[in-house]
Jmol script that loads the backbone (N, CA, C; Angstrom):
load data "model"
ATOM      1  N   UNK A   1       0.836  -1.189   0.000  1.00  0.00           N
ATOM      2  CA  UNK A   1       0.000   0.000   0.000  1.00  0.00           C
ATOM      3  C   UNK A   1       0.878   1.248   0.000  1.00  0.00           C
ATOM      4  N   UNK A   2       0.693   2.158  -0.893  1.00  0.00           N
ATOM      5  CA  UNK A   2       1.308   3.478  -0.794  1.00  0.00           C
ATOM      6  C   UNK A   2       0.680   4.317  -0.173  1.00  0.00           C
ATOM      7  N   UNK A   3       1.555   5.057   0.491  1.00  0.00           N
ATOM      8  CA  UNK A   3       1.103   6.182   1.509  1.00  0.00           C
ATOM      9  C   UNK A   3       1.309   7.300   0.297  1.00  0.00           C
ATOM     10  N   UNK A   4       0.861   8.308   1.155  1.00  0.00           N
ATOM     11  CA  UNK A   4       0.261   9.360   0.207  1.00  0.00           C
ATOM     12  C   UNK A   4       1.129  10.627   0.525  1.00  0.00           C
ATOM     13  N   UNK A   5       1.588  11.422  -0.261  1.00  0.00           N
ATOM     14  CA  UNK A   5       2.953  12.191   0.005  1.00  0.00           C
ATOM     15  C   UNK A   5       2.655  13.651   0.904  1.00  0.00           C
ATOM     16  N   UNK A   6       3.103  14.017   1.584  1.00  0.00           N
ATOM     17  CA  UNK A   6       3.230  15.261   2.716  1.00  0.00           C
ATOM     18  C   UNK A   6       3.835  16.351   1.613  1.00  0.00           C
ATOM     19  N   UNK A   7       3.584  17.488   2.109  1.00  0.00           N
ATOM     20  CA  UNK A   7       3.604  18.939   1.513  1.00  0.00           C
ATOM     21  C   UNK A   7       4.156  19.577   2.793  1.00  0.00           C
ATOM     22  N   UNK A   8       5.649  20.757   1.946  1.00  0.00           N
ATOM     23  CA  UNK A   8       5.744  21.535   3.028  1.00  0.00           C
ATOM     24  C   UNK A   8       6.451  22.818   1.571  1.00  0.00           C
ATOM     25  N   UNK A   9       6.231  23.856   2.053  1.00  0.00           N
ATOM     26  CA  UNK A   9       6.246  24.950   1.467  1.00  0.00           C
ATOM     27  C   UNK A   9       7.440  25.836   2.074  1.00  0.00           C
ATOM     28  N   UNK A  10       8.520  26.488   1.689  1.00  0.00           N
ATOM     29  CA  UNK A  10       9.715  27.208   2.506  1.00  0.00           C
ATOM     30  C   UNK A  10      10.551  27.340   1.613  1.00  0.00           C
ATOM     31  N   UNK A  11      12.013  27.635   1.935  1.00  0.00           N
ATOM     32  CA  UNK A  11      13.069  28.015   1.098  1.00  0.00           C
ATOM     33  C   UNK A  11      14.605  26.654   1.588  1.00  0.00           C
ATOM     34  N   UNK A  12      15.380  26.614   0.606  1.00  0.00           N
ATOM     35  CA  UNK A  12      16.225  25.660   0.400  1.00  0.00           C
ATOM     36  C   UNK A  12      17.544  26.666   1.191  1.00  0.00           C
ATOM     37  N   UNK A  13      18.159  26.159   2.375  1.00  0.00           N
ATOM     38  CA  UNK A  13      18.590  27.037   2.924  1.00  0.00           C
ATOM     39  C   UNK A  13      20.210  26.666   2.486  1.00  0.00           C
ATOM     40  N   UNK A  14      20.389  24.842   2.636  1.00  0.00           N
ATOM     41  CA  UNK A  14      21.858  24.058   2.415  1.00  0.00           C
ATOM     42  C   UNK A  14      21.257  23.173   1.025  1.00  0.00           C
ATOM     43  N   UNK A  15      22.511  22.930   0.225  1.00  0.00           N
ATOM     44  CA  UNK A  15      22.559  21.832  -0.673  1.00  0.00           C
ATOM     45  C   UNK A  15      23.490  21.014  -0.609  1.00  0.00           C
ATOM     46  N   UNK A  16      23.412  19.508  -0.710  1.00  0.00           N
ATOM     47  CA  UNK A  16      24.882  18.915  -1.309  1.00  0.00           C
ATOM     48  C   UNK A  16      24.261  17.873  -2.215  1.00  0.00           C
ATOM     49  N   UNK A  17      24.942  18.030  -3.399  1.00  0.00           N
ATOM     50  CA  UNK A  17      24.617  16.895  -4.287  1.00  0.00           C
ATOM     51  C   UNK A  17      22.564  16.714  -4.716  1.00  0.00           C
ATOM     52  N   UNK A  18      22.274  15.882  -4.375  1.00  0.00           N
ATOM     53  CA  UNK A  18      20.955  15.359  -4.520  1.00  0.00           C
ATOM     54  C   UNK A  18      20.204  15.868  -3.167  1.00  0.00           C
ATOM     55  N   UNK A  19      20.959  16.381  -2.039  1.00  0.00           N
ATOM     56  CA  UNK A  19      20.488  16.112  -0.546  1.00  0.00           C
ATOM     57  C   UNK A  19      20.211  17.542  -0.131  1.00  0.00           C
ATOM     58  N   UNK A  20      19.255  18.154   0.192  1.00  0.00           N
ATOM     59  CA  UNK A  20      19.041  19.613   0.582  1.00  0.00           C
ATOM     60  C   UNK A  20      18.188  19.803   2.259  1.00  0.00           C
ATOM     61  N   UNK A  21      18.299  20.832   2.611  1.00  0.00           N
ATOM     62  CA  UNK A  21      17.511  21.891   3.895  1.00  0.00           C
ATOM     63  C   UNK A  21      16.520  21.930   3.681  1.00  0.00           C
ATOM     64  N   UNK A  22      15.925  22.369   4.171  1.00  0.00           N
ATOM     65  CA  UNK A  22      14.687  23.875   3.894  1.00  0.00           C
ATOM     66  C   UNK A  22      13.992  24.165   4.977  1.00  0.00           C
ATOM     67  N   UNK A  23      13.592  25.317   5.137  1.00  0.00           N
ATOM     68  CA  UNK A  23      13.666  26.130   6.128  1.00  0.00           C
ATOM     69  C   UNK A  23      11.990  26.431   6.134  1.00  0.00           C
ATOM     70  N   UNK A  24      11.303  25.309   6.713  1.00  0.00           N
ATOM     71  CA  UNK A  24       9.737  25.611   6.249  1.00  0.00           C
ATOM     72  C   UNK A  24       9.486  27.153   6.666  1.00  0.00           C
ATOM     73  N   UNK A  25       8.190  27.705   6.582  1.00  0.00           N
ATOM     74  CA  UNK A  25       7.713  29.022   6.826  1.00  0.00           C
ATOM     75  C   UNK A  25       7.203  29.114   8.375  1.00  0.00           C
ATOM     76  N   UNK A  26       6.710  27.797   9.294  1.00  0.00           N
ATOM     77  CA  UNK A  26       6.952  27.740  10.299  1.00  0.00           C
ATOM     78  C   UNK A  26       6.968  26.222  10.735  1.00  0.00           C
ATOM     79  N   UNK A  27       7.682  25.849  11.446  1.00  0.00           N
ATOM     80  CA  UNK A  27       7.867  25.039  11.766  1.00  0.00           C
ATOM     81  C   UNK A  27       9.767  24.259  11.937  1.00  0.00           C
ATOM     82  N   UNK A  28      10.385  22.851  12.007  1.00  0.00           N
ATOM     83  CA  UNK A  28      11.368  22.499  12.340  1.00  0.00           C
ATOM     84  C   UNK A  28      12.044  22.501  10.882  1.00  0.00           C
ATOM     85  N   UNK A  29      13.463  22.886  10.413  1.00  0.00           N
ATOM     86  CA  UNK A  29      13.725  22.675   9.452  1.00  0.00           C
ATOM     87  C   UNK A  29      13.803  20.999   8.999  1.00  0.00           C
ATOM     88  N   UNK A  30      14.011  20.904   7.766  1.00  0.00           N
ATOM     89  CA  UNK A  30      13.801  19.420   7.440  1.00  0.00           C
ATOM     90  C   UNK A  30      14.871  19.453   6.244  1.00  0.00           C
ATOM     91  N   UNK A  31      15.550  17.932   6.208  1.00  0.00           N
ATOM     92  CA  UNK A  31      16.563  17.339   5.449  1.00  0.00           C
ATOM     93  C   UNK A  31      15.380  16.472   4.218  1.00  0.00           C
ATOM     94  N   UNK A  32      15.902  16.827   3.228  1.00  0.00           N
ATOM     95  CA  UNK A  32      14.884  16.348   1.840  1.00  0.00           C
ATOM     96  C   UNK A  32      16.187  15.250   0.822  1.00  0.00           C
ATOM     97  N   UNK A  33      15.812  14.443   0.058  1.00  0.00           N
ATOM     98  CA  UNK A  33      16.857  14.180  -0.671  1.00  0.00           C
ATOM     99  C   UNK A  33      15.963  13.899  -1.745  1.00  0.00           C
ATOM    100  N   UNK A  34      16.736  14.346  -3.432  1.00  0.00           N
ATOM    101  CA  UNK A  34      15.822  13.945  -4.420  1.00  0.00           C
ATOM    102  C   UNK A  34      15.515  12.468  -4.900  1.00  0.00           C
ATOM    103  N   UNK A  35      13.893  11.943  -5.004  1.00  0.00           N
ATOM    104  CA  UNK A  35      13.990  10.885  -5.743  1.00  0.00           C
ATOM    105  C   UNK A  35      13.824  11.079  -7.131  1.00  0.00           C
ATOM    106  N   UNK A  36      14.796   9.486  -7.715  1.00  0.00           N
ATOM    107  CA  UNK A  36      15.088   9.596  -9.142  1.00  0.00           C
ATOM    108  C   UNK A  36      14.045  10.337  -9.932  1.00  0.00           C
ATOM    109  N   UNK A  37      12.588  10.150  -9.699  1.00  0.00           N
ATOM    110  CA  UNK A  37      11.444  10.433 -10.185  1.00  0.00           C
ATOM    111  C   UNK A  37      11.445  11.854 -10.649  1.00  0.00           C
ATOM    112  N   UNK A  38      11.970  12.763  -9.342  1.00  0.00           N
ATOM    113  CA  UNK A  38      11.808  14.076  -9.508  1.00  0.00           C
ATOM    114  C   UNK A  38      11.838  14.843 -10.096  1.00  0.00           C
ATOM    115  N   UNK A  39      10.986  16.112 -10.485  1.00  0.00           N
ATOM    116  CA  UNK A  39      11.022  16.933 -11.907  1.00  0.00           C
ATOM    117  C   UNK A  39      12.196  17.304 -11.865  1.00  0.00           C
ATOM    118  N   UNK A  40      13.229  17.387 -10.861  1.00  0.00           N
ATOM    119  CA  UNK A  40      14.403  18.378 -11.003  1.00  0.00           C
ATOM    120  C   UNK A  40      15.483  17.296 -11.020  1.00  0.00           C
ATOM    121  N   UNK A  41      16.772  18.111 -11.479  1.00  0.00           N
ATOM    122  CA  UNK A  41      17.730  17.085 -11.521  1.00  0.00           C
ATOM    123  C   UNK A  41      18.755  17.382 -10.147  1.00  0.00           C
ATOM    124  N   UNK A  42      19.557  17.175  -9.310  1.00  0.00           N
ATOM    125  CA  UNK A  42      19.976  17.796  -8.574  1.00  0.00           C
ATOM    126  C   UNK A  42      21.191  19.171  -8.756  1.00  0.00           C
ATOM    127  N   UNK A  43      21.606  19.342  -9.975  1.00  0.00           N
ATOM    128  CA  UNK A  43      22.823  20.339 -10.231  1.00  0.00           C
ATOM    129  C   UNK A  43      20.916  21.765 -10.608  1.00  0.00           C
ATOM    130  N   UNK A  44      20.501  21.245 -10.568  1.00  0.00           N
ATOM    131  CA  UNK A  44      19.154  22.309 -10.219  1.00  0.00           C
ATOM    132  C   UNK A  44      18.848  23.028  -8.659  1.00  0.00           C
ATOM    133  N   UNK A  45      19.737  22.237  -7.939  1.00  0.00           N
ATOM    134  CA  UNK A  45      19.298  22.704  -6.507  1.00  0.00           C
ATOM    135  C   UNK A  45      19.796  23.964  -5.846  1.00  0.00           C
ATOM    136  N   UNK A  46      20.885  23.913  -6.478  1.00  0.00           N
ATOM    137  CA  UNK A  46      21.853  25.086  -6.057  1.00  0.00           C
ATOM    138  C   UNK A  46      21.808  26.191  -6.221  1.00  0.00           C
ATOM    139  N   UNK A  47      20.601  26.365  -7.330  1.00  0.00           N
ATOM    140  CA  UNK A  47      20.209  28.124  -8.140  1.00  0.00           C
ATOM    141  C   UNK A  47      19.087  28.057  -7.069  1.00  0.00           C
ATOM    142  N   UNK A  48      17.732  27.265  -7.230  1.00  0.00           N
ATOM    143  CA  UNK A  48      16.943  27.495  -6.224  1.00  0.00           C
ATOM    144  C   UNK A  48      17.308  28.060  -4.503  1.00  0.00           C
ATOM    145  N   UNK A  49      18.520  27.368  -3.827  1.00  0.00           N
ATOM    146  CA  UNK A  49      19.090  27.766  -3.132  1.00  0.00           C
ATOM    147  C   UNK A  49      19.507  29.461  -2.888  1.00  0.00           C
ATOM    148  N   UNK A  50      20.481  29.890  -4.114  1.00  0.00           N
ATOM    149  CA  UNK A  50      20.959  30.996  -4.484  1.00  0.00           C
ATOM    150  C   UNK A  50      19.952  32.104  -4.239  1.00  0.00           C
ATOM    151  N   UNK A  51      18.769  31.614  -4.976  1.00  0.00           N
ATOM    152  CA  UNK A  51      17.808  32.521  -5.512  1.00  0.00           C
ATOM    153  C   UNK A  51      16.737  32.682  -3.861  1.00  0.00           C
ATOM    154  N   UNK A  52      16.844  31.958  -3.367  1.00  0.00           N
ATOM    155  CA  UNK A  52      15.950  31.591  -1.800  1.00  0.00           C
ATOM    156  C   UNK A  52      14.517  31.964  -2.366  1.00  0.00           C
ATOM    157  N   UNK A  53      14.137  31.339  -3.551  1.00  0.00           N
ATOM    158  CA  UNK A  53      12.913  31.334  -3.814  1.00  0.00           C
ATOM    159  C   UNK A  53      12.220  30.488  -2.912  1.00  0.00           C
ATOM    160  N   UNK A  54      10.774  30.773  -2.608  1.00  0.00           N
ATOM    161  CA  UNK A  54       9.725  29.694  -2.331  1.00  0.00           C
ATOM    162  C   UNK A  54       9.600  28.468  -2.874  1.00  0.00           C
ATOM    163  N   UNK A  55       9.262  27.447  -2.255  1.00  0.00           N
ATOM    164  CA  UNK A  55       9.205  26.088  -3.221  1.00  0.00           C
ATOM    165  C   UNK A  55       8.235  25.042  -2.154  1.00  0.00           C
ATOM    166  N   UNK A  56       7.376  24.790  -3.134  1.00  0.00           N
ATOM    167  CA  UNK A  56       6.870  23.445  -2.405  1.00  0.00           C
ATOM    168  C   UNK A  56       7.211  21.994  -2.949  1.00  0.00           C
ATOM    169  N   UNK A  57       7.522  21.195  -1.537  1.00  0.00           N
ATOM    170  CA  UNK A  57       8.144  20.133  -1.989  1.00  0.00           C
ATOM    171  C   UNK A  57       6.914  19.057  -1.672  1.00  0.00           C
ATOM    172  N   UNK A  58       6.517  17.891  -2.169  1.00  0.00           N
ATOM    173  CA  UNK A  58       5.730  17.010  -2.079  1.00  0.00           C
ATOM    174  C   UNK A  58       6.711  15.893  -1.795  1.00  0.00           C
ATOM    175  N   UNK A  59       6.387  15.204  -0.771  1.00  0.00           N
ATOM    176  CA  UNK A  59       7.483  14.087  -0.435  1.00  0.00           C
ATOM    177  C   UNK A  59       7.228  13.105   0.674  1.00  0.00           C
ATOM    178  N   UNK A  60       7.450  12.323   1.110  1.00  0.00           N
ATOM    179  CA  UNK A  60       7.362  10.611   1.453  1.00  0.00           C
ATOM    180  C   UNK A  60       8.452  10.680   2.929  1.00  0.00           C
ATOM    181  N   UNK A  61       7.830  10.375   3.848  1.00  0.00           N
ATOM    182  CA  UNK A  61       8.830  10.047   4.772  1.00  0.00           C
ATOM    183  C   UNK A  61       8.895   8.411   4.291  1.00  0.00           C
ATOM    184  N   UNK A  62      10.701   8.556   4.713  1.00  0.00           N
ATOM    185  CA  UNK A  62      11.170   7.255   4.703  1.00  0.00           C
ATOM    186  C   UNK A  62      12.016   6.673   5.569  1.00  0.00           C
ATOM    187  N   UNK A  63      11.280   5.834   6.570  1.00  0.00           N
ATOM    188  CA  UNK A  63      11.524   5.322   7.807  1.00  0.00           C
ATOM    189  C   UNK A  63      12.794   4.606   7.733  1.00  0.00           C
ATOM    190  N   UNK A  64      13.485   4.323   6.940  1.00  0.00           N
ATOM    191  CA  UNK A  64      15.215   4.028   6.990  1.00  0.00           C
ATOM    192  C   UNK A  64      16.245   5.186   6.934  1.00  0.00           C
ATOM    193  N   UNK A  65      16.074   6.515   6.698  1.00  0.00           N
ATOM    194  CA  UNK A  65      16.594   7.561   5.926  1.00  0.00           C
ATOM    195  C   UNK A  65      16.130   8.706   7.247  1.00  0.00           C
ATOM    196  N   UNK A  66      16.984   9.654   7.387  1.00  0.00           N
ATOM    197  CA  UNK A  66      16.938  10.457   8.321  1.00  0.00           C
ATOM    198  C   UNK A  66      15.880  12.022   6.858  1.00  0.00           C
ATOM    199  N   UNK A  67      15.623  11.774   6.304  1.00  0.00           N
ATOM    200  CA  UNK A  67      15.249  12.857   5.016  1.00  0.00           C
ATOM    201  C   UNK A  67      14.125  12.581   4.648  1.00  0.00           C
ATOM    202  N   UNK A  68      13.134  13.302   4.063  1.00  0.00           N
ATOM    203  CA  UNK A  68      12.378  12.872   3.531  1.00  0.00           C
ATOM    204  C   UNK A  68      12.767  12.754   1.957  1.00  0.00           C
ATOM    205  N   UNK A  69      11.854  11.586   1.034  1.00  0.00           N
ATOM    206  CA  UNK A  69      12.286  11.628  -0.136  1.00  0.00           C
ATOM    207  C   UNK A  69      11.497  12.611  -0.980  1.00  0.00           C
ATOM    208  N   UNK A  70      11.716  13.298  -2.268  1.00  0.00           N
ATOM    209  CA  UNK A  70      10.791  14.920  -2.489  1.00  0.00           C
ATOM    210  C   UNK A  70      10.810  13.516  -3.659  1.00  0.00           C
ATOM    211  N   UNK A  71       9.351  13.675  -4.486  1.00  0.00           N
ATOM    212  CA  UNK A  71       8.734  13.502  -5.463  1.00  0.00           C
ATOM    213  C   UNK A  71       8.472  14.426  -6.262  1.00  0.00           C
ATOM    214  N   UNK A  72       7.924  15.327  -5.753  1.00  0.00           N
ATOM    215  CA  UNK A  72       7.732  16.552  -6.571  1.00  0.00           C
ATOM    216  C   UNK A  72       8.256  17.815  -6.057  1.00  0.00           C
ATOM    217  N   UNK A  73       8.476  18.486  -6.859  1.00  0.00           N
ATOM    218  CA  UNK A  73       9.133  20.064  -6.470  1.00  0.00           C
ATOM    219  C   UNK A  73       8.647  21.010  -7.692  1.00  0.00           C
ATOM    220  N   UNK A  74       8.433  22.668  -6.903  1.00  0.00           N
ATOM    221  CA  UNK A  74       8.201  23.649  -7.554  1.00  0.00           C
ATOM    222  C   UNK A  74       7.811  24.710  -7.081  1.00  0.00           C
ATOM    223  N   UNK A  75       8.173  25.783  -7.408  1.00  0.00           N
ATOM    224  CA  UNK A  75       7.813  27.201  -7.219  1.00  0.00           C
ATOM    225  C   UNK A  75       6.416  27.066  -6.104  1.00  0.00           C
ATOM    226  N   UNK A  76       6.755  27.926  -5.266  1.00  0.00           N
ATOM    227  CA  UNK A  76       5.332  28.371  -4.254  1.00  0.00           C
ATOM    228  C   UNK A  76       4.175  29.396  -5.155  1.00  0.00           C
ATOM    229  N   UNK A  77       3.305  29.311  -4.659  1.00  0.00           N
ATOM    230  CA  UNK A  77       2.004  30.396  -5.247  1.00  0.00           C
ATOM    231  C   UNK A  77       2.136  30.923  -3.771  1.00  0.00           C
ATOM    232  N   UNK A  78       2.046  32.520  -3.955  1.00  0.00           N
ATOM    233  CA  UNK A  78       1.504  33.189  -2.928  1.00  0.00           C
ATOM    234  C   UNK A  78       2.748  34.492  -2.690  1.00  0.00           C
ATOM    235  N   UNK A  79       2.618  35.561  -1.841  1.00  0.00           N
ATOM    236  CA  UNK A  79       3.650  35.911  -1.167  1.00  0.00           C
ATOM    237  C   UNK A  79       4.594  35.776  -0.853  1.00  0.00           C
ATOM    238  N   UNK A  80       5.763  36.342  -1.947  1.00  0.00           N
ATOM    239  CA  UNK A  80       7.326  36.263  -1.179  1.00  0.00           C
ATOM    240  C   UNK A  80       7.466  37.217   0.138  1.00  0.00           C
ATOM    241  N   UNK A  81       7.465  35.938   0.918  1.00  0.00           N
ATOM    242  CA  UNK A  81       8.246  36.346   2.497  1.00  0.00           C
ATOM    243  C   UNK A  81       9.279  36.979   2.986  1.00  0.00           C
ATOM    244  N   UNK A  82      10.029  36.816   1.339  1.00  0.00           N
ATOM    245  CA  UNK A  82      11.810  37.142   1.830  1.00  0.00           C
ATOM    246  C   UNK A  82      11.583  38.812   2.414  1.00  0.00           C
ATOM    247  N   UNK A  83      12.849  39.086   3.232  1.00  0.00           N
ATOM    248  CA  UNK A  83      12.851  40.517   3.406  1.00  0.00           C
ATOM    249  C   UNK A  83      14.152  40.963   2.303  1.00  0.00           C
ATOM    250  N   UNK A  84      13.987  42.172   2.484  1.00  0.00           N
ATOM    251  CA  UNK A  84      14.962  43.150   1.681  1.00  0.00           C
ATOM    252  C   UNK A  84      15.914  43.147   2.856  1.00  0.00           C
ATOM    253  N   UNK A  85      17.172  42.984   2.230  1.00  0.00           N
ATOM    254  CA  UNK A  85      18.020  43.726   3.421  1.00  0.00           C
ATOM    255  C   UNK A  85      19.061  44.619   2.811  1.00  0.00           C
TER     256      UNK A  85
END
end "model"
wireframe off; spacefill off
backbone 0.3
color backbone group
């Protein structure tokens, strides 16, 4: 039986390789890693990062793996949060 994938919405704060941060909008930060599936490839992670755009990630906890696995990824709808500094 497949479980059904969790949503969290925030910015990509660390990258390495396939394996990223993110810094939900409230709540504990969380460790994500890409599965093969994913729209993105991982040398994609690092501009999203750069850019500290919004992004919602759709993704699978996986009870062997300290990360969740992201299935889907993409741009947030709504209000950029970022501040000006």
């Amino acid at each position: 039986m497949k479980s059904t994938l969790k949503t969290m919405t925030g910015v990509i704060t660390i990258v390495q390789e396939g394996r990223f941060k993110m810094e939900p909008e409230d709540g504990q930060p969380m460790l994500f890693v890409l599965a093969p599936s994913a729209p993105i490839e991982p040398q994609d992670l690092p501009g999203l990062q750069r850019s500290q755009a919004r992004v919602t990630v759709r993704y699978r906890d996986a009870g062997d793996l300290i990360a969740g696995v992201v299935h889907d990824i993409g741009f947030a709808e709504g209000p950029d949060r970022r501040q000006a500094s």
